[in-house]
C-alpha positions in Angstrom: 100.6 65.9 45.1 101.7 62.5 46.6 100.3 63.7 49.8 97.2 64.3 48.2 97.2 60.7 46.7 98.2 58.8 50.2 95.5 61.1 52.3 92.5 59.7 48.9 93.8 56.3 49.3 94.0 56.0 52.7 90.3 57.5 52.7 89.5 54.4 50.8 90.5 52.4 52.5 89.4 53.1 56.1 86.0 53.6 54.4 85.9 50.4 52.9 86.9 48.4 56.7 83.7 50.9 57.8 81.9 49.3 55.3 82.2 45.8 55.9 82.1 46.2 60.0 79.3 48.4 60.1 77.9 46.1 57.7 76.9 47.8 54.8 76.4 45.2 51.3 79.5 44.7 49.8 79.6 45.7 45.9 80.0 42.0 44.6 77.0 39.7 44.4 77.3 36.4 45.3 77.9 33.4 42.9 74.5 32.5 42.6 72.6 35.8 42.8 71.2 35.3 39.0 69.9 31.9 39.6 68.2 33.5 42.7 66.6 35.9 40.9 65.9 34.1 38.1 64.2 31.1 39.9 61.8 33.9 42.2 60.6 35.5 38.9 59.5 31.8 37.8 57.7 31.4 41.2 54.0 31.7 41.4 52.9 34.6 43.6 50.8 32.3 46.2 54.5 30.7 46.6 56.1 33.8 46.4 53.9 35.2 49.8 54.5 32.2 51.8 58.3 33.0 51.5 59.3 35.2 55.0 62.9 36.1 53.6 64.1 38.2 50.8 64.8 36.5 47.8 68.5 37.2 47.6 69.0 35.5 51.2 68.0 31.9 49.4 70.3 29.2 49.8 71.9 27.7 46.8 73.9 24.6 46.4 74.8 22.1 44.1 73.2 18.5 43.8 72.5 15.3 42.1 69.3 15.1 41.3 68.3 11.4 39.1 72.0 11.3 37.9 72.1 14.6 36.9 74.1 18.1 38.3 71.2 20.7 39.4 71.1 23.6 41.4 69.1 23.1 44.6 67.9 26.6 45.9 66.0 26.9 49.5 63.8 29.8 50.3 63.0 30.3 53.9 59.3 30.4 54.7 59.8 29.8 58.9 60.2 28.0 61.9 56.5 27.2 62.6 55.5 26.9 59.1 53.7 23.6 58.4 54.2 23.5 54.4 58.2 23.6 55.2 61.0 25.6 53.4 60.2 26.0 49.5 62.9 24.2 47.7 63.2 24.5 43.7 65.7 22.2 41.7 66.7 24.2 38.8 68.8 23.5 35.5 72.9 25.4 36.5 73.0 26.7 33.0 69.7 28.0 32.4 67.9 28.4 35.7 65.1 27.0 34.5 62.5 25.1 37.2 63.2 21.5 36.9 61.1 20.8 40.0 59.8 21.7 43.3 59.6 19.3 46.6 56.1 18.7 47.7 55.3 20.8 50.6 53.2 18.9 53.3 
């Protein structure tokens, strides 16, 4: 029986280090994966299409926006694009849009 047990969790485990090499997703989302997806529901679809990445790949960090503590998430849209990355300041508790920068 302990045999048994060391042979499953040694399974495990090897698959797991497979897993992360290989580079299958680990199980865990990231910090900010709600606000991600919660921001890209509130986005327009003529935004949404200029976008080149998938939403989950958006970068997320924390700012100051006029004195107050925001969330400042970038989507991707390309190198060569002239309207420039889409970036959306929302609220940390309620992912709610505060603002967008004008695109050029």
């Amino acid at each position: 029986m302990k045999k048994i047990k060391k042979t499953t969790l040694l399974i495990i485990v090897i698959a797991s280090i497979m897993g992360v090499l290989v580079g299958y997703p680990v199980l865990t989302k990231d910090k900010y994966y709600d606000a991600k997806k919660a921001v890209w529901s509130q986005l327009s679809e003529g935004a949404k299409e200029t976008v080149l990445q998938d939403w989950e790949n958006a970068k997320v960090r924390k700012v100051r926006k006029d004195g107050a503590k925001v969330l400042e998430v970038t989507f991707w849209v390309g190198e060569n694009s002239m309207l420039g990355d889409l970036i959306v300041y929302v609220d940390p508790t309620t992912y709610k849009i505060i603002s967008t920068v004008g695109r050029s």
